[in-house]
N, C-alpha and C positions, 0 to 999 in steps of 0.2 A: 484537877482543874485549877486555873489561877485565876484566883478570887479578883483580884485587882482590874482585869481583862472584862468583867462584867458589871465596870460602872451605867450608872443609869443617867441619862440625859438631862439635864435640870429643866424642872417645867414650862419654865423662865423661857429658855430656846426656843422650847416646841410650840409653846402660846405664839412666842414673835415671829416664827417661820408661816405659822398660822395667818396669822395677821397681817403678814409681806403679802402673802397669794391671796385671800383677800382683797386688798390692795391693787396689785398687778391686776386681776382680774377686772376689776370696774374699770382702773382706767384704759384698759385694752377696750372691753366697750363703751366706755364714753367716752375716747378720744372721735371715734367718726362721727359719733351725735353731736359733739359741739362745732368738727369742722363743716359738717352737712349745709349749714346755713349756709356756707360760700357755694355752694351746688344747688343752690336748690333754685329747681326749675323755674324760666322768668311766669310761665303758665297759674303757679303756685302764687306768687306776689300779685299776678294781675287778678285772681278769685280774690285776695286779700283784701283789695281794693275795694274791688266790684264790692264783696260782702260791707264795706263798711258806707262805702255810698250809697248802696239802696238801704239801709239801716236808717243813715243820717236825712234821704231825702224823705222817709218816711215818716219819721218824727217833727218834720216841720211846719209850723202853724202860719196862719194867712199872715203875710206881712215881711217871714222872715226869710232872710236873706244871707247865704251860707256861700264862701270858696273852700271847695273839697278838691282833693287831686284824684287824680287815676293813673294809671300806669299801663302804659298800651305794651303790644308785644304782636309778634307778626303772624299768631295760631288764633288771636281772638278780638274780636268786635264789638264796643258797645255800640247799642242802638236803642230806642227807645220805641215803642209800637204803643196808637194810640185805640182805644177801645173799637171806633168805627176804623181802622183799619183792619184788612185781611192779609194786604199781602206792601210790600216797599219795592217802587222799580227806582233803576237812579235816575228819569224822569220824576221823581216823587221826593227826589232830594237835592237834585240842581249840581251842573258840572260842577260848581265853583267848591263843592262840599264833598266830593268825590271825585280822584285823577285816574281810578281804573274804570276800567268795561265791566259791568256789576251785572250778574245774574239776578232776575227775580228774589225776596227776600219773603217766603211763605212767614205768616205770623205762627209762632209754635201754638200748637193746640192748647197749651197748661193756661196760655193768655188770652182763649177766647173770649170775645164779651168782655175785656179787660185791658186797660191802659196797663202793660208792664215797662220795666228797664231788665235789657236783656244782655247778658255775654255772649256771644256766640261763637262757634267755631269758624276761623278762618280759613283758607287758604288762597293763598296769590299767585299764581300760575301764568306765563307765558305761550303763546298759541295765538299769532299772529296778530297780536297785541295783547295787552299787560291786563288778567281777568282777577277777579277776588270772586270767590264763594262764600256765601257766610251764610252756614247750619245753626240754625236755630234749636233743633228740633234731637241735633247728636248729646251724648253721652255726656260731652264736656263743657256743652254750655247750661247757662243757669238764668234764669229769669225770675224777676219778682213783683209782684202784684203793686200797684199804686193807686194813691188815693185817688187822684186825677189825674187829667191827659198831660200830654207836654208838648211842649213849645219852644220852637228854636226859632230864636230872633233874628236871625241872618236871613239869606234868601233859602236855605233847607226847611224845606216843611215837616223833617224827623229829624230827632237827632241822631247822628250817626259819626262813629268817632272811628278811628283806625288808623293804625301806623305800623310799616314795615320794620318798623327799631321800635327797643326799647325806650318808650319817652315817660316821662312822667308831666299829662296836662293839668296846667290849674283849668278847674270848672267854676264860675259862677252860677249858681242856681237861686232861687228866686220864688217862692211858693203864695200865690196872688190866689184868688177866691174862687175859682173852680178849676185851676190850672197851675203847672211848675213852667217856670220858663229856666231851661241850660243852654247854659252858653260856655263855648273854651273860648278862655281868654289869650291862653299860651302852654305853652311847651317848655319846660326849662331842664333837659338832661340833653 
């Protein structure tokens, strides 16, 4: 047998082929985790939102006075439900506050007996004119307890926000002695 034929691989190599596959490895799975952010659902950004404005409207003391945004999208709804409400018709919100034919808006059970700020499930549908549903009560909406009722200073006696596109509204909100008053001031996407 020829001695020469049965060199041995220097460790040096086999460390660095090591460490290539290694290597190759992660970024095979972290290339789709960093592109993900361009995918990622608008449903996902408008929870983001939602989460960070009932956060912010909840931490506020009498007096202060905060512009937050939100980011609408055309699967979901803010609305605001006040303790002595049970149910929202768009009688209860005024044409000028709403351009579709709205079904009844049952107050979710989690917010009985309780002023909440709700996301709700959309949907906008056609049928012999332009309807919106909004599920309070589904899977994918989320609601959250507030210290007091709210107040929308227009001619809407709830607040209720919705838009077929992606917008992003500025809110001004406004936290006065047993009460929030929101208002959209605009739209800017």
């Amino acid at each position: 047998m020829n001695k020469k034929a049965v060199e041995t691989i220097p460790w040096g190599v086999i460390f660095g082929l090591i460490i290539g596959i290694i290597f190759v490895l992660i970024l095979i799975n972290l290339i789709p985790k960093l592109l993900s952010f361009e995918g990622q659902r608008e449903e996902e950004t408008s929870y983001f939102y939602f989460t960070k404005l009932a956060e912010d409207i909840t931490k506020m003391s009498i007096g202060d006075v905060k512009n937050l945004t939100f980011l609408t999208n055309k699967e979901l709804t803010l609305i605001t439900f006040n303790k002595n409400q049970d149910i929202i018709k768009k009688i209860d919100l005024g044409e000028s506050c709403i351009y579709y034919d709205l079904e009844d808006i049952p107050k979710p059970i989690k917010c009985r007996d309780k002023n909440c700020i709700c996301l709700c499930k959309s949907d906008l549908y056609a049928d012999f004119g332009v309807f919106l549903t909004v599920d309070c009560e589904s899977e994918e909406s989320r609601c959250v307890e507030l210290p007091s009722m709210v107040n929308s200073p227009n001619v809407c006696k709830s607040f209720f926000l919705y838009d077929e596109e992606e917008k992003l509204y500025d809110l001004n909100i406004k936290k006065e002695s047993d009460s929030f008053t929101v208002e959209t001031l605009s739209k800017t996407l």
